[in-house]
N, C-alpha and C positions, 0 to 999 in steps of 0.2 A: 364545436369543431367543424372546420368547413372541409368540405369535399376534396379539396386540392392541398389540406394542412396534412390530410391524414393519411392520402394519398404519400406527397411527400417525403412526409417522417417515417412511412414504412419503406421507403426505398433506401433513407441515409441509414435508419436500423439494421436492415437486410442484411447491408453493403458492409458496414464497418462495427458492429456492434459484436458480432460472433466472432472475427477477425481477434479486434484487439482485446476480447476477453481471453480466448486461447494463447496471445502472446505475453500476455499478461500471466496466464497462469504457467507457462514457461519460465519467464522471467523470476517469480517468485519464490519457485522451486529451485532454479540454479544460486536462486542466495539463501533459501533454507537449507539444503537439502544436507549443509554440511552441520545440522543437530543429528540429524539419524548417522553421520558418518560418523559420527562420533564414539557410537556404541562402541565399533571395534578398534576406528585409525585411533583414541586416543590411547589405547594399549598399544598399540602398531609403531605410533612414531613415539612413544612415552613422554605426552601432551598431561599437565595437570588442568585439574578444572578451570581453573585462571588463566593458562596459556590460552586453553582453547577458548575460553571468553576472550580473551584478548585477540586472538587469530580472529573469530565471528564477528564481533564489534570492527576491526580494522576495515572491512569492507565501508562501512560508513562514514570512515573519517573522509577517505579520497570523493564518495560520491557526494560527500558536503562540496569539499571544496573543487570541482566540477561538473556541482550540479546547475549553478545560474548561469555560467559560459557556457553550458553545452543548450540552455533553451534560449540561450542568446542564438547561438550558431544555429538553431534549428529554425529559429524565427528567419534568420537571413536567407538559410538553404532550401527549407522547406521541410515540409512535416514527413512527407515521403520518404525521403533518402536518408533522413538523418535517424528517425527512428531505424529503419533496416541498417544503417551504419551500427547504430546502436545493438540491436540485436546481434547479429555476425560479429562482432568484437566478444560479445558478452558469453558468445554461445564458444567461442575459442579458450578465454579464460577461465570457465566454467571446466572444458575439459584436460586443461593444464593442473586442477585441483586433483588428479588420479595419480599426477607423478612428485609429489613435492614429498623429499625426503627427511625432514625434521621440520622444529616448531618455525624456522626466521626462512624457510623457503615456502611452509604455509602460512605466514605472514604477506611474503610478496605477493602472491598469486589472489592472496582476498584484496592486499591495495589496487589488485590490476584489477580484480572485477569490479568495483567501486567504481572505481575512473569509468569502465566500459560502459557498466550500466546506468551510469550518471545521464537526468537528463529524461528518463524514458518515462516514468510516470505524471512526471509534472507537463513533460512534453507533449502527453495523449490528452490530459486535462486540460490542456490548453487546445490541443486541435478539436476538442469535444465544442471548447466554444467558439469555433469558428464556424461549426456544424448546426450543433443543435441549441434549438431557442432553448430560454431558462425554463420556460413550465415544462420542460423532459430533462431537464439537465440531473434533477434528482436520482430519477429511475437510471438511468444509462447510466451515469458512475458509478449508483449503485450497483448495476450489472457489471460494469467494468471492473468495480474492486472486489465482485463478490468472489473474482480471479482468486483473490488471496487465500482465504476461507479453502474456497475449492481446491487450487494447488495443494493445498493439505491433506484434502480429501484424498485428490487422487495421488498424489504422491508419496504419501503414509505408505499406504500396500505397497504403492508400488519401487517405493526405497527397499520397504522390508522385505521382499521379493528378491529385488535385487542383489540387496547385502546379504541372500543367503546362498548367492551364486558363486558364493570366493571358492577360490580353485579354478577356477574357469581362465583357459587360456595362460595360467600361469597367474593370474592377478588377484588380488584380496576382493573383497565383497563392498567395500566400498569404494578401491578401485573402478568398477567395473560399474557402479553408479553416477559417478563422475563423469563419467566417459558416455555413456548411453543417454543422459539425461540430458549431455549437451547436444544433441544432433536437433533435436526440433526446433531450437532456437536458429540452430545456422541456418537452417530448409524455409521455416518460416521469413526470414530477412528477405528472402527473394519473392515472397508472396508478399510481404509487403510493400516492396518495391514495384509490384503489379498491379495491388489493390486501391492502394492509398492516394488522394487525391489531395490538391494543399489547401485547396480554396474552393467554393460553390460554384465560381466560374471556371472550372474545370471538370466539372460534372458530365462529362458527356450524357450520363445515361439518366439526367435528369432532362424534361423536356425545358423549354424555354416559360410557361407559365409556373411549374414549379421552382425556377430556378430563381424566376424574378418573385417569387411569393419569399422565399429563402433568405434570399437578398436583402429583402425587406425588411423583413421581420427583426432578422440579426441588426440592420442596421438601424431601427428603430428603437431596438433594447439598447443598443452603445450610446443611441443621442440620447435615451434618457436616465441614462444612468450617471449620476454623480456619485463620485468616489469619498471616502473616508480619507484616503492618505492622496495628496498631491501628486502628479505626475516628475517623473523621474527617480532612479535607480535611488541615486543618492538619497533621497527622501523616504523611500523603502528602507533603508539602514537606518537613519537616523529617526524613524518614526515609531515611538513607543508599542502602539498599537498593532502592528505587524510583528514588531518582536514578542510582544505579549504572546500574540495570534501562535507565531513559531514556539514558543513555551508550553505551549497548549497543549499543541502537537506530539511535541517532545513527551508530553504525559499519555497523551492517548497510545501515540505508535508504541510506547514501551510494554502495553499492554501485547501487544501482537507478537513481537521480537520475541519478548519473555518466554512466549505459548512455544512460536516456532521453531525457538533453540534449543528448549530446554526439557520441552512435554517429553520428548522419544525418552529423555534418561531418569523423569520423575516416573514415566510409567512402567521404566523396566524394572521399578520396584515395586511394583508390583508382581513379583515374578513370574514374569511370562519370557517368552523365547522374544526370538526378535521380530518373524512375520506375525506374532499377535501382538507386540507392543505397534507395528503397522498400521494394523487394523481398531486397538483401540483407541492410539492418538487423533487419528482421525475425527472421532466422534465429537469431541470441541468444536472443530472444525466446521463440521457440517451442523452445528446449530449455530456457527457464525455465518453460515453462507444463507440459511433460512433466514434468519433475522436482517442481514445487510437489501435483503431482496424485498422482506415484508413491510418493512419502518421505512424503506426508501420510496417503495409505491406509496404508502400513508402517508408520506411526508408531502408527495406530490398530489395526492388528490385531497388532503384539507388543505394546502399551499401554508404547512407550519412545519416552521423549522426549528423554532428555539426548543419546544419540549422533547423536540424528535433526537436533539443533539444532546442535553442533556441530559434526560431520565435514561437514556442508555449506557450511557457514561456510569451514573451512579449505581448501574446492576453489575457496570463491568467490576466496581470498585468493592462493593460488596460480593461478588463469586469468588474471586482474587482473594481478598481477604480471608475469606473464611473458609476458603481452600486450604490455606495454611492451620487451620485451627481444629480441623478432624484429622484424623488415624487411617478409619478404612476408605479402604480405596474406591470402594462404590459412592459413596459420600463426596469424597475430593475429587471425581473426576465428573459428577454431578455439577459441583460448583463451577469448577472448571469449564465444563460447558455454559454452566450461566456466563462465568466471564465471558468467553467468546462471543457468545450472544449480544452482550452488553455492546463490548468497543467493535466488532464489526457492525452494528447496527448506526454506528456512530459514525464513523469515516465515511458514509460518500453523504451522509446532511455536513459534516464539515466543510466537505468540499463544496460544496453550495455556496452555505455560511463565507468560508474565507475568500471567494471572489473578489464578494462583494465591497470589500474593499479598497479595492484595487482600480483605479481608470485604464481603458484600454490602450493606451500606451505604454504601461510597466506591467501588463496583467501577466504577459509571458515572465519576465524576471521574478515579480511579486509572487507567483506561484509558487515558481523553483525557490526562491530565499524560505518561503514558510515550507515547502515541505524537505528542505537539504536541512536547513537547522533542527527543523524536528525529527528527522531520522538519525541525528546522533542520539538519540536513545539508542539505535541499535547498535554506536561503541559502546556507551557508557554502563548500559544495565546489563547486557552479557556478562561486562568485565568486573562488575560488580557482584551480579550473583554468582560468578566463577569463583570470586574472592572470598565474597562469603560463603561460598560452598567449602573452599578449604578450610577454610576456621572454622568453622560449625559442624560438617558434616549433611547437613541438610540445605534444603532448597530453600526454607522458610523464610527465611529471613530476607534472602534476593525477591523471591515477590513481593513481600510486605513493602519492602524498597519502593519497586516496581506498582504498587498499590496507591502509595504515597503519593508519589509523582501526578500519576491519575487525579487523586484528589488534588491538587493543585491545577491540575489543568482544568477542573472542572468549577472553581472556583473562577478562575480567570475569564474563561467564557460564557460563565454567567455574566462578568465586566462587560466582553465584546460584544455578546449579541444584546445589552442595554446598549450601547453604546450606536450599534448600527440601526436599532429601533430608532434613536433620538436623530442621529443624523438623517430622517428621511430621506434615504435613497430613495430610489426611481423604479427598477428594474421588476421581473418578475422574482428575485430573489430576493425581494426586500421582506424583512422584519419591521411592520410595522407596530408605532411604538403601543396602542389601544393595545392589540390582541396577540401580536407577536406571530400572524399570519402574512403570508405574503398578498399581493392585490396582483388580482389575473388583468 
């Protein structure tokens, strides 16, 4: 590493890595945080397990279908304003979720955050690579998504905290979560509107030999990188391979959803109050923010990606499973933690992986299309293990669901990372086909 690489990359790190981790762990907590509401609003508004799957899930349907126009829009406006537009929307519909009086007005208010927050994380993945060369692209998402993980972290207590402030000013306990939890997101929209810059040659506080080392590098990795899927939108839809890729997806996020919807009500069976079920959901969590942090630096300094995507995958499938197949609680929330471990450790080598597919012409659409189709897990397995919670009584059977899925998508991406091996790409994200390592 040369003197003025490293120079560099600690200035774009400084600058915007701490930024949109924190907005990130905002964002994630205004679309979970309605599993912990659930403890009390689904008695409040008399929500059965299926509605509120279906209220949770409905969030994802809209941010599907405005998730590839809104990184359209952001590619034409800019990464700056469009994100903070993003944010300020999302942090307002976030706080309209404190007044919705039965199950079809908590219906609308999840389709508005959808639409609002549509566009934010495929849109940061994308300004990632407008920023940082591929041999850091690893590490940084990985820091970026370890948002997820973490908003769990700190948002478990501090939901349970929250929801046991009911009474307060007249308002329920989840109430007054709704409402508190949306402010950072508003506050933050104008710090990102301050911070965010769209392009390299906007850098003021980069000097001019860093800026043209930047310049370079970035455009060095576009000219040699050849794509798997053809340039243009329409060929994004119709190409087998990106919808496989989105199928994938849809297996792995389901892993995540599953945890962040549903953990607060598997562990309040373990009878504890509500600020200890806070404090022990959490703990999944934080051995998915460890492992999203650990396998993402490994992934970047043996430059391997294929084992780093999948052997994680198949821990998440096996914690999941057999989560379901013990009693005591010490046990199942063991596992449970292994899951977490597993699929957080997975998603930002994905995000590597799924680039690469892509040429820099559809990369901004191609991103949003695999990650808007793959967060419809987060309609469909809510509402699934809602469904089957009422029939059954238990969670069981919706993970197992949710397990399956996994396994399918881990199947499939054993297809695409063969598949990207064979196509010699170029790039520093390439899977070559000998060793399944990238070449620096």
């Amino acid at each position: 590493m040369t003197e003025i690489e490293s120079r560099t990359m600690r200035k774009i790190l400084r600058r915007f890595a701490p930024l949109l981790t924190i907005c990130f762990v905002v964002a994630f907590l205004d679309r979970v945080n309605v599993g912990f509401a659930a403890l009390t609003m689904n008695r409040d508004l008399g929500l059965s397990a299926s509605a509120f799957g279906l209220a949770a899930g409905l969030f994802f349907v809209s941010y599907f279908i405005f998730e590839v126009p809104s990184n359209i829009l952001l590619e034409r406006v800019g990464a700056r304003r469009w994100i903070a537009r993003i944010m300020f929307t999302w942090g307002l519909c976030s706080a309209a979720t404190a007044f919705v009086q039965g199950e079809w007005s908590f219906y609308a208010v999840r389709v508005l955050l959808g639409a609002a927050e549509a566009g934010f994380f495929p849109g940061v993945v994308f300004f990632l690579t407008l920023w940082v060369p591929a041999s850091y692209r690893a590490r940084v998402i990985g820091g970026f998504m370890a948002a997820m993980p973490l908003a769990s972290v700190i948002g478990s207590p501090l939901s349970g905290y929250l929801m046991s402030l009911h009474g307060w000013l007249g308002l329920a306990g989840w109430q007054i979560m709704f409402l508190l939890e949306a402010v950072p997101s508003l506050i933050l929209a104008f710090v990102v509107l301050r911070v965010l810059r769209d392009s390299p040659k906007d850098a003021e506080w980069l000097d001019e030999s860093e800026r043209a080392w930047l310049e370079s590098t970035l455009a060095a990795e576009r000219k040699d990188r050849t794509a798997v899927v053809e340039h243009g939108v329409f060929n994004l839809l119709k190409s087998p391979i990106i919808l496989f890729t989105a199928l994938a997806y849809f297996g792995v996020t389901g892993f995540n959803y599953g945890l962040s919807f549903f953990l607060p009500q598997i562990v309040r069976a373990f009878d504890l109050t509500i600020q200890q079920v806070g404090f022990v959901s959490a703990l999944p969590f934080i051995a998915g923010a460890v492992g999203m942090i650990i396998v993402g630096r490994h992934s970047d300094r043996t430059n391997e990606r294929r084992l780093h995507l999948l052997l994680p995958l198949a821990l998440a499938i096996i914690g999941l499973t057999g989560s379901t197949l013990v009693a005591a609680p010490a046990a199942k929330l063991a596992l449970l933690c292994i899951a977490a471990f597993g699929v957080f450790s997975a998603l930002p080598v994905f995000w590597v992986v799924a680039p690469r597919l892509l040429g820099p012409a559809t990369a901004a659409a191609g991103i949003a299309l695999i990650n808007s189709l793959g967060n419809l897990s987060g309609f469909v397995n809510p509402y699934a293990v809602g469904l089957i919670k009422d029939a059954t009584g238990s969670f069981n059977g919706g993970l197992q669901l949710i397990a399956a899925f996994g396994t399918l998508a881990l199947v499939i991406l054993l297809f695409v990372t063969t598949r990207i091996a064979r196509g010699g790409t170029g790039d520093n994200s390439t899977i070559s086909p000998a060793s399944y390592k990238t070449e620096s």
